[in-house]
Each structure stands twice: as structure tokens, then as C-alpha cells.
C-alpha positions as CSV (number, residue, x, y, z in Angstrom):
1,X,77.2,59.3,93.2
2,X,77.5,57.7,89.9
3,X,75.0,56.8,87.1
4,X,74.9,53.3,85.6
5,X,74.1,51.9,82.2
6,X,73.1,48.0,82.0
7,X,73.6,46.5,78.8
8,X,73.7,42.8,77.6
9,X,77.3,42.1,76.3
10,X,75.9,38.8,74.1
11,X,72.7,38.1,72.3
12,X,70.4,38.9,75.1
13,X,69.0,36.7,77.9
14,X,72.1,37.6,79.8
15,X,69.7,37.8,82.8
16,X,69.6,42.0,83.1
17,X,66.0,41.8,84.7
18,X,67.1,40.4,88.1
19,X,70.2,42.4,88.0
20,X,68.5,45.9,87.4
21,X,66.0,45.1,90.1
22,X,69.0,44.3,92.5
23,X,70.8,47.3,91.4
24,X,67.6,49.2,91.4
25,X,67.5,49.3,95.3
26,X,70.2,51.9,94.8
27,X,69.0,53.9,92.4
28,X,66.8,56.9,92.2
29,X,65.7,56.2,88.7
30,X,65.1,53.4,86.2
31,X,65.4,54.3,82.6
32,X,64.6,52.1,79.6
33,X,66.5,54.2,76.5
34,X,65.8,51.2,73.7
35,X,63.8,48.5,72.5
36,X,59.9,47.2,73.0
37,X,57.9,44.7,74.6
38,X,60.3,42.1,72.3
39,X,62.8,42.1,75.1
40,X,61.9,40.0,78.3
41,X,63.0,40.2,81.9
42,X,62.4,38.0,84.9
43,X,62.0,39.1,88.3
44,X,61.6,36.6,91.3
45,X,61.0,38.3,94.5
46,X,59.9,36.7,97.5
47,X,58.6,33.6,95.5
48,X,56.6,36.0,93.0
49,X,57.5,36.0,89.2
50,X,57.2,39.2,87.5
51,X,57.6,39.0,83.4
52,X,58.5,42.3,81.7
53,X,58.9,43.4,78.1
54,X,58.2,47.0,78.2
55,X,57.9,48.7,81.4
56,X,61.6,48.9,83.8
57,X,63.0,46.1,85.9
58,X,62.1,48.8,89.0
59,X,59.0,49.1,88.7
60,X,58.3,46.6,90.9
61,X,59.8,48.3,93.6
62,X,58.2,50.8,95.7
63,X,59.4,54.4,96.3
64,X,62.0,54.3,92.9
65,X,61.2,56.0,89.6
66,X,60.8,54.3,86.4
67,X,61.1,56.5,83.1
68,X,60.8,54.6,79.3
69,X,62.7,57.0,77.2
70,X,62.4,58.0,73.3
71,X,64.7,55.3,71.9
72,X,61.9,52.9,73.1
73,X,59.1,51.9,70.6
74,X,55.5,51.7,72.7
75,X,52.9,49.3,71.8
76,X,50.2,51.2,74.0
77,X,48.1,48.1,74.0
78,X,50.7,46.2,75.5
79,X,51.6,48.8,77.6
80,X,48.2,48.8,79.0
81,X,48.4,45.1,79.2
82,X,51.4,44.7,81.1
83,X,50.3,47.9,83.4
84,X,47.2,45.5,84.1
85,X,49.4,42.3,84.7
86,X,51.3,43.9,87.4
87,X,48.3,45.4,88.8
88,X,46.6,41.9,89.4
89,X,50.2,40.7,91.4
90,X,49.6,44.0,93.5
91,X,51.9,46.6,92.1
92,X,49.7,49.7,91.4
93,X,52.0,51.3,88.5
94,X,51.1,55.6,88.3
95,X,52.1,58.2,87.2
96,X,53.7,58.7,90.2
97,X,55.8,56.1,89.8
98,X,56.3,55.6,85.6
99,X,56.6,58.4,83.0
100,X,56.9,58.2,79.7
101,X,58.7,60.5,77.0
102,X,56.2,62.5,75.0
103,X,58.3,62.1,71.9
104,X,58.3,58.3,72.1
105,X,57.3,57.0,68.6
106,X,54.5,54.2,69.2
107,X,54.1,50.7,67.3
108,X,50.5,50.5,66.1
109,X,48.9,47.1,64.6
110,X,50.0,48.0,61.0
111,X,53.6,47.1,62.0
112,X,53.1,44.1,63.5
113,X,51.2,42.5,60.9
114,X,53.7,43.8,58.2
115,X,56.6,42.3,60.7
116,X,54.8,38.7,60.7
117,X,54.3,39.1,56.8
118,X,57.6,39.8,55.7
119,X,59.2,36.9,57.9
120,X,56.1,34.4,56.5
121,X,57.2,35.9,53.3
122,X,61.3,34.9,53.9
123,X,60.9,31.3,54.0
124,X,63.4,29.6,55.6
125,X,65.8,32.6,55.3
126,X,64.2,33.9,58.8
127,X,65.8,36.7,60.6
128,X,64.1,35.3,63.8
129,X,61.9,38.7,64.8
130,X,58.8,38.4,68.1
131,X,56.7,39.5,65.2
132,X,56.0,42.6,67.5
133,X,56.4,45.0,65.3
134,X,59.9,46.6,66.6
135,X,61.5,46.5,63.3
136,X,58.6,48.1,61.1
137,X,57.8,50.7,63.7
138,X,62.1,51.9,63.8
139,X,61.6,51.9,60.1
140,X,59.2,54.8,60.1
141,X,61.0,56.5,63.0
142,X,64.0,57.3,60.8
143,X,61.3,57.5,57.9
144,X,59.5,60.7,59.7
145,X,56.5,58.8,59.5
146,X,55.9,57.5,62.9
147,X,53.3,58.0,65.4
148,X,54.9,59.0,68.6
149,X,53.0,59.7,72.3
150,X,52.3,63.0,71.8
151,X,50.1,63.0,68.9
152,X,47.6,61.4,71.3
153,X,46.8,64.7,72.8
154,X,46.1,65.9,69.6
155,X,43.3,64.3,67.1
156,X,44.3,66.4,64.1
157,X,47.7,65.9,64.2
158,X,47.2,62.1,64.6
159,X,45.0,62.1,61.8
160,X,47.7,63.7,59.8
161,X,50.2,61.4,61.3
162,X,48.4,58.6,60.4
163,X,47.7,59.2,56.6
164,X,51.5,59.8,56.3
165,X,52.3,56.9,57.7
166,X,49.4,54.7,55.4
167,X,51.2,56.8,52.3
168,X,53.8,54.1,52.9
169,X,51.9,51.1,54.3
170,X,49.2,50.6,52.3
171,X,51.3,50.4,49.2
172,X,53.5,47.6,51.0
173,X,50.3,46.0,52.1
174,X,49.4,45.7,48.8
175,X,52.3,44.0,47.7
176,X,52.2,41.0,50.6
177,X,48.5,40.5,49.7
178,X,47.4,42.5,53.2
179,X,43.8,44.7,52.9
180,X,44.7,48.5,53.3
181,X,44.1,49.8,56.9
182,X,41.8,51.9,57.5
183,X,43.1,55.3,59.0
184,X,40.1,56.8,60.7
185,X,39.4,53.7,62.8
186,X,42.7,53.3,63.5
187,X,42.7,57.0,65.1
188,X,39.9,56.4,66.8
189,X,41.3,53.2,68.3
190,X,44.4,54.8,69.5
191,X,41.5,58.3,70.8
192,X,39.7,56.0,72.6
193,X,43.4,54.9,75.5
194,X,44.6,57.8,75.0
195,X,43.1,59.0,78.5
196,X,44.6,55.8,80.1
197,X,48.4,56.8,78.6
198,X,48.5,60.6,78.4
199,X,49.0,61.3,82.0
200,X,52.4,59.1,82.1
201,X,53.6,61.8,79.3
202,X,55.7,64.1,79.8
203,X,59.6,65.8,79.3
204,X,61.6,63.2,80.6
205,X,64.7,64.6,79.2
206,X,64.2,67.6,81.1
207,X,63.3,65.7,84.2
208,X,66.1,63.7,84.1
209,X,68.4,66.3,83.9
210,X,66.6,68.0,86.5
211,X,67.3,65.0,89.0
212,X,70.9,64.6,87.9
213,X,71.7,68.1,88.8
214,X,69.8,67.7,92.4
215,X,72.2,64.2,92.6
216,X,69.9,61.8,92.5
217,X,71.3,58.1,91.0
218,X,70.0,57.0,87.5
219,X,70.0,53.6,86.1
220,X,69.8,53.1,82.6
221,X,68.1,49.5,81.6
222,X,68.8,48.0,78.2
223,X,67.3,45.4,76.1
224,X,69.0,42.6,74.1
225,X,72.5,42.5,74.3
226,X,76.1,43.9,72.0
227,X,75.3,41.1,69.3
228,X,72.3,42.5,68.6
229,X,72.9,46.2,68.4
230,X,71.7,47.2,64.5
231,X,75.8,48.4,63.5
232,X,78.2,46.0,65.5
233,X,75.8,43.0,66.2
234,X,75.6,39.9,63.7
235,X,73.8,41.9,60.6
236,X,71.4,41.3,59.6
237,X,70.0,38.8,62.2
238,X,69.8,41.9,64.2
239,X,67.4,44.1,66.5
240,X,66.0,47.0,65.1
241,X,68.1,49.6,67.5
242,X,71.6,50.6,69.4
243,X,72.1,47.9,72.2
244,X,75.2,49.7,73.2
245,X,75.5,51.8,76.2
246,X,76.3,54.8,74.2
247,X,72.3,54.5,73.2
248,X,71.7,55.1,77.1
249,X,72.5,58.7,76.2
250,X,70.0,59.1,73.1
251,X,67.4,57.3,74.1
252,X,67.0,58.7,77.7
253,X,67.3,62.7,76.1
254,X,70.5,63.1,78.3
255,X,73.9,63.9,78.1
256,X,76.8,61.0,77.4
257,X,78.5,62.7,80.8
258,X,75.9,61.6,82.7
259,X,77.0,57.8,82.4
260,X,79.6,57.0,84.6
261,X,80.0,53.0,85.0
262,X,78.8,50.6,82.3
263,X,77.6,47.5,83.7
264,X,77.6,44.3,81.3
265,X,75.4,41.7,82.3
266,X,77.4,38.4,81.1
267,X,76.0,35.1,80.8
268,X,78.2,32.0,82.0
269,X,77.8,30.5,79.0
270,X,76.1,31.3,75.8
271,X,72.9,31.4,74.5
272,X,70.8,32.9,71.5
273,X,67.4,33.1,70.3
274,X,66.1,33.4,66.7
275,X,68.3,32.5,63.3
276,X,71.8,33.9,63.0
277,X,76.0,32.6,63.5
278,X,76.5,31.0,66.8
279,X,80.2,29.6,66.6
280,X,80.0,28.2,70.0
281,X,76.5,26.2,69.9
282,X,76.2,22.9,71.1
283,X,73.7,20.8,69.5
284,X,74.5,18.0,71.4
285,X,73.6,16.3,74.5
286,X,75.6,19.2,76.3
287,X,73.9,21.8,74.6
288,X,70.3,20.1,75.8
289,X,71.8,19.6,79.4
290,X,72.5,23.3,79.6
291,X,69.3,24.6,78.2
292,X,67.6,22.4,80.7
293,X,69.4,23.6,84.0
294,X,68.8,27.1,82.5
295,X,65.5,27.0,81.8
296,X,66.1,28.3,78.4
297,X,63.5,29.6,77.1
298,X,62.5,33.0,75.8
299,X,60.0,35.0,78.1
300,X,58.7,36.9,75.2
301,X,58.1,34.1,72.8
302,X,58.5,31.2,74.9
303,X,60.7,29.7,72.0
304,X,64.0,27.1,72.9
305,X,67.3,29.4,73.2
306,X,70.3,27.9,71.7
307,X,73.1,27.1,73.9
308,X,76.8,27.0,73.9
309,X,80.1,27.4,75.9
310,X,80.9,30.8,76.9
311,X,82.5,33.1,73.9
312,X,85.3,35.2,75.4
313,X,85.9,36.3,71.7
314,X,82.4,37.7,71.9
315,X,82.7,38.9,75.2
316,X,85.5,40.9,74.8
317,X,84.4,42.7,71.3
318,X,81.5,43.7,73.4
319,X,83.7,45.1,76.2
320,X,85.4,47.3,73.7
321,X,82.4,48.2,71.8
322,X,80.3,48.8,74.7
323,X,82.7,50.8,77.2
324,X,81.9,48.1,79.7
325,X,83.8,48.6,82.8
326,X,82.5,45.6,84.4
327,X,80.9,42.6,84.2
328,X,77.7,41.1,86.4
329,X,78.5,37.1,85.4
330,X,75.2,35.5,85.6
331,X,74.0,31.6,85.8
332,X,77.0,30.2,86.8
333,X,75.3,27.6,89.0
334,X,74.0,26.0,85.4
335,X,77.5,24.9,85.0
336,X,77.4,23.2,88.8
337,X,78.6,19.5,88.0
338,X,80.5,19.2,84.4
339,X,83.5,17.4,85.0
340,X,85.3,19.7,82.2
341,X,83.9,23.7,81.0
342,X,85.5,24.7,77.2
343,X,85.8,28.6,76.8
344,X,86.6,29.9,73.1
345,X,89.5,32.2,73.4
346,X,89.7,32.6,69.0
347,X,87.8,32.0,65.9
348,X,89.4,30.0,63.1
349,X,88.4,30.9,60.0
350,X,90.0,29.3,56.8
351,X,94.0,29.2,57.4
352,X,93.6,32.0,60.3
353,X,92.9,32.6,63.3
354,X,90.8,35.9,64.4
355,X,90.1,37.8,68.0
356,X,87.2,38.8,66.7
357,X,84.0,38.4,64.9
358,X,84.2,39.2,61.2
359,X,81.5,41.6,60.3
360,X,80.8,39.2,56.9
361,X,78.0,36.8,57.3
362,X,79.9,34.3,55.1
363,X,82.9,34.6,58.1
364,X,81.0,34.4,60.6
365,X,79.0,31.4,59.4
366,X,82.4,29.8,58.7
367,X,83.9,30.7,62.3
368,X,85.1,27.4,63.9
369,X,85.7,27.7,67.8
370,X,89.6,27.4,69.5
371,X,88.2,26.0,72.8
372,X,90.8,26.1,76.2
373,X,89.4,23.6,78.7
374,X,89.0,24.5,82.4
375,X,88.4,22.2,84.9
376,X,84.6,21.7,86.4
377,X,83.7,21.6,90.0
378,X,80.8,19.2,91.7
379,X,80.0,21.0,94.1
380,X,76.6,23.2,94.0
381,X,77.5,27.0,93.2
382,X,73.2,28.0,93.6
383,X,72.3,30.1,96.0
384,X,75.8,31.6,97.0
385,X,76.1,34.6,98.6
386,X,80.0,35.0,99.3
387,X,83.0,34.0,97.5
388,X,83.8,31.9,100.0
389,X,80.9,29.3,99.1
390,X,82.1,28.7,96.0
391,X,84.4,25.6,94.9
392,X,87.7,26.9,94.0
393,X,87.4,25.7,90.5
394,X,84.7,27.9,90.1
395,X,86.6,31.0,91.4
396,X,89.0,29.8,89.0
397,X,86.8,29.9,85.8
398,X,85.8,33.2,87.0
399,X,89.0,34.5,87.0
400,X,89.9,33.2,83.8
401,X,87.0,34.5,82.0
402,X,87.7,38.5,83.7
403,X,91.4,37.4,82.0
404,X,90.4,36.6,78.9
405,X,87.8,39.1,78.3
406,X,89.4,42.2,79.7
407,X,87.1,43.2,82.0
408,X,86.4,42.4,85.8
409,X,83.6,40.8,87.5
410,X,81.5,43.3,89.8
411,X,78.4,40.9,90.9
412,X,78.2,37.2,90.6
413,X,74.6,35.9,90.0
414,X,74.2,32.6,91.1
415,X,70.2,32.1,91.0
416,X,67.4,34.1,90.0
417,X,66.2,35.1,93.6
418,X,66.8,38.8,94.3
419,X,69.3,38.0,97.4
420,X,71.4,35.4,95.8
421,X,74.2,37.5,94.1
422,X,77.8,38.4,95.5
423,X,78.8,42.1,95.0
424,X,82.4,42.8,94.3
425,X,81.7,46.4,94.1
426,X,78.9,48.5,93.9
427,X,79.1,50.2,90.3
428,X,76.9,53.3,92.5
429,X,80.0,54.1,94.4
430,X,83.4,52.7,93.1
């Protein structure tokens, strides 16, 4: 049985929650390898929402596994939080049923309030970040600085931990006009959950190897999506970590062997969050109309998406980038009655035209679209559950879009309910 990785192949919002939780009912285990509680996924099952930003798409399900994996920062208070949330809509999450890697690094206040600081401090020249603190708290990862879940367990070595890390911060405190924090109530902060988070801890890089080698199926849940990914997204309006499906492997404490289909959840059109290039955006009536039947807005931050025609340009470097063997196309009931649907199959720039996007910012800001114009259908693609309900125009978009971008579509999504999506094949088994 194989193992599947589920990334976002544009700028997040691609709709991975619903498909993870659909895919979920197949696996054994659901891993999140990257991230924090900046990303945001929607379930709808039997008429109940569930909003997530840290804890797996299965979690909501009973009898499955969930696992958050070292390349994820924690915010344990939000952890907490969101543990509560789910609590209140009847989903008991225990240690049964989540465990976390002991050698997760954590995001503690300090790194939001530096995060919301340094963007106040930008002006206008906004990367765009949750103010969450995923940024700051990746910095002093790779600085050997950072917290991380074990340290809980042990008061001296988070003492120690913590005046490392305030070495650094206080300094850079001092210099946006923040008061120093102070370490020892910090550490008692962080003393007094400990109890609540230390019996989700544990070797999850051994367990998961341990439940590969007995066959059991292992999904790997990312955040984001390709064009945010830290060294091949659009730097530097960026996320902090590897989006890529080769992070699966890192982040989770397991080998790259172990991932045998890469699933990319695809939007039908475009859409992105926070500052950056955009060459397909609409900022037009069409735009609106599409951010409208989308609902688009971010479940994190609750801030307007931008919106745009679908970028097979995009699509496609994120195919190659990502080893994406198929795509799960998303949405495509939003595009239910234009009369005409522009894809952009090339980028010009200047006196040329690219199949790809630049890694300059100054290119990519200057990136005109080359639009090919398919024809719309009328009819009403939500809800459908067969190729067969859908208008033939549609199927022909589809088709198109698996032409253009090099890679074929293995689920259609065509609402967010759990049971409205079309399997072509089941990534588990082909």
C-alpha cells in the first residue's frame, strides 16, 4: 500500500483540509511535517465546520492517527486552544489519538510580538505574515536557540534554553522599542501546560517507521502551497519553511522512500493572501465575482484573498518542483456560469516570453499574463459526484488544464462537503 504526501501546488488555500480528511478515511496516519497554526483548513462534515491551523485534517476522524512532526513550529497555547475548540464540537483529541515529536521547536510569545513589530516596522513594504510568530520562531531553529517540546520535561534545561534564546531577543527588543522579557516567568508560564502537552510527546520518527514496516498507510499533510516554499516560492513574500513534498520526509523524521505518490491539491483558479507578484489577479469585477462564489477569505486571519484565472505557468513549475504525480483540482463549481474561463499558458516579460517564473522580484513584478480562452459552461458543476454530471465544457477545461500543466487529475472537488468529490484514482492504491 502506498504513502501519500499532500502539498499545495500555489500560494495556499488550494483547499487541502477537505481533501486530507477525504483521503484520511484511507489512511492509517496523518502527519503534519511543516508549518504552524498560520495555515488554515476547513472541514465540513455532516453540516459541522471544523477550522484547523495546527492539529491534522484527521483528527476529526475517529479510529485514524494524527502525528505533528519536527518541521512544525508549536504554539502550545494555541495548541491547547484548538485541542479545546474541537473538544466543545465533540471530538475528544488524546494521546491516543495525536502525538507529537519531542524534538518539535515551540513558538513562545517573544516571537510573535517581534513578528507583528518587524511588519508594523516595514511600512507599506509588508511581506503579509499572520503575525503568529512562524517566521521568528524558524529563525532560532536554524539559530540553535529554540525552545523545542522536550525541554518541557526538563525545568533546567528550559531555563537554559530560554536565556539563550533572550541572548538574542532582548537585544532585538531593544532596538523596535519592545521591554526585555522576562525569562523566569516565561519558564514558569510554559512549567505551568506542560502537564497538559507532555503526554502527546514522544519518538514519532521511530513510531512512524515502526508502522511503515508493519504496512500501515501514512498521509503526510502540508501547509501553504509550492509558492510559498522559503527556496522556490516568490522570495521574499514567502513562508518561513519547505512547502515541497520533499519536506514530508524531514519534517516527519522518515525516510524520502517512504513517499510513494505526491498529491497536489490545485485550485481552479487562483488565489493569494498577503503582499507579493500575482501576474494573474483580477482586480476587477471578475476578480470580486470569484472571491464571492469562493468565499475567499483566509481562515486564519479572516483577511480578503486575491483572485485570478488559473496559472498553468505556476502550476506546472510546481509539478516539477514538487514531484507531484497528480493533481486533486478543487472549486471548480466557483467557475459554474462565465460564459468564457482565460488560463495563462506563459509570462511575457519585456520582449520575451517565459514558461516560468523568474526567481527576480523585479521579473516577476513585471510578468504580464498570455491568456488562451476556453469556453464556460452554465450549467451547475456543485455537488457532483461523477464525471458524468458535469457539462462537457467543463470536462473540457479539465482536460486542458492536466495538458497544460503536465500532470493528471486524480480527484475533482466540486464543494466543500466531504462526499462531494470524484475519484479518478485512489493515490492509496494506483
Amino acid at each position: 500500500m502506498a504513502n501519500v504526501a499532500v502539498v499545495g501546488s500555489q500560494w495556499g488555500d488550494e483547499g487541502k483540509g477537505k481533501i486530507v480528511d477525504w483521503l484520511s478515511n484511507r489512511a492509517d496516519i496523518v502527519v503534519r511535517f511543516q508549518g504552524g497554526h498560520n495555515a488554515g483548513h476547513t472541514l465540513v462534515i455532516d453540516g459541522t465546520t471544523y477550522k484547523l491551523s495546527l492539529l491534522p485534517s484527521g483528527v476529526v476522524r475517529d479510529g485514524k492517527l494524527s502525528v505533528i512532526g519536527n518541521g512544525v513550529v508549536i504554539d502550545p497555547w494555541a495548541l491547547l486552544d484548538e485541542i479545546g475548540r474541537l473538544a466543545e464540537l465533540g471530538v475528544e483529541v488524546t494521546p491516543d489519538r495525536l502525538r507529537i515529536a519531542d524534538n518539535a521547536c515551540l513558538i513562545l510569545p517573544l516571537h510573535a510580538e517581534l513578528d507583528r513589530a518587524r511588519e508594523a516596522a516595514r511600512g507599506k513594504d509588508l511581506i503579509g505574515t499572520t503575525g503568529r510568530g512562524i517566521g521568528p520562531a524558524y529563525e532560532d531553529k536554524v539559530g540553535r536557540r529554540a525552545v523545542r517540546f522536550c525541554d518541557l520535561a526538563e525545568p533546567e534545561a528550559l531555563a537554559q534554553r530560554i536565556s539563550a534564546a533572550l541572548a538574542h531577543h532582548n537585544l532585538l527588543r531593544k532596538g523596535l522599542d519592545l521591554e526585555p522579557v522576562d525569562g523566569a516567568a516565561l519558564a514558569q508560564s510554559l512549567l505551568e501546560i506542560a502537564p497538559r502537552l507532555l503526554p502527546y510527546a514522544g519518538p514519532v520518527s521511530l513510531e512512524l517507521e515502526d508502522a511503515r514496516r508493519d504496512g500501515r498507510r501514512i498521509l503526510f499533510e502540508g501547509a501553504q502551497g509550492a509558492m510559498l516554499d522559503v527556496d522556490h516560492g516568490t522570495y521574499p513574500f514567502v513562508t518561513s519553511s519547505n512547502t515541497l513534498a520533499g519536506a514530508a520526509a524531514v519534517g516527519s523524521g522518515i525516510g524520502p522512500g517512504a513517499i510513494d505518490f505526491v498529491l497536489g491539491i490545485t485550485k481552479a483558479y487562483t488565489t493569494r493572501v498577503g503582499s507579493g507578484p500575482f501576474p494573474t489577479e483580477l482586480e476587477d469585477e471578475t476578480g470580486r465575482l470569484l472571491g464571492e462564489k469562493g468565499h475567499e477569505f483566509g481562515v486564519v486571519t479572516g483577511r480578503a484573498r486575491r483572485c485570478g484565472w488559473f496559472d498553468a505557468v505556476l502550476v506546472r513549475q510546481a509539478v516539477r518542483l514538487g514531484g507531484i504525480d497528480g493533481i486533486a483540482l478543487t472549486k471548480l463549481d466557483v467557475l459554474d456560469g462565465f460564459e468564457s474561463i482565460n488560463v495563462c499558458t506563459g509570462y511575457r516579460i519585456g520582449n520575451e516570453v517565459y514558461q516560468r517564473l523568474p526567481s527576480s522580484p523585479a521579473q516577476q513584478a513585471a510578468a504580464v499574463p498570455e491568456y488562451e480562452t476556453l469556453e464556460g459552461w452554465s450549467e451547475s458543476t456543485q455537488g457532483a459526484r461523477s464525471w458524468a454530471d458535469l457539462p462537457a465544457t467543463a470536462i473540457k477545461y479539465i482536460r486542458r488544464i492536466e495538458e497544460l500543466i503536465g500532470a493528471p487529475v486524480a480527484m475533482l472537488s466540486t464543494s466543500p462537503e466531504r462526499e462531494d468529490t470524484i475519484l479518478v484514482w485512489d493515490p492509496f492504491t494506483d
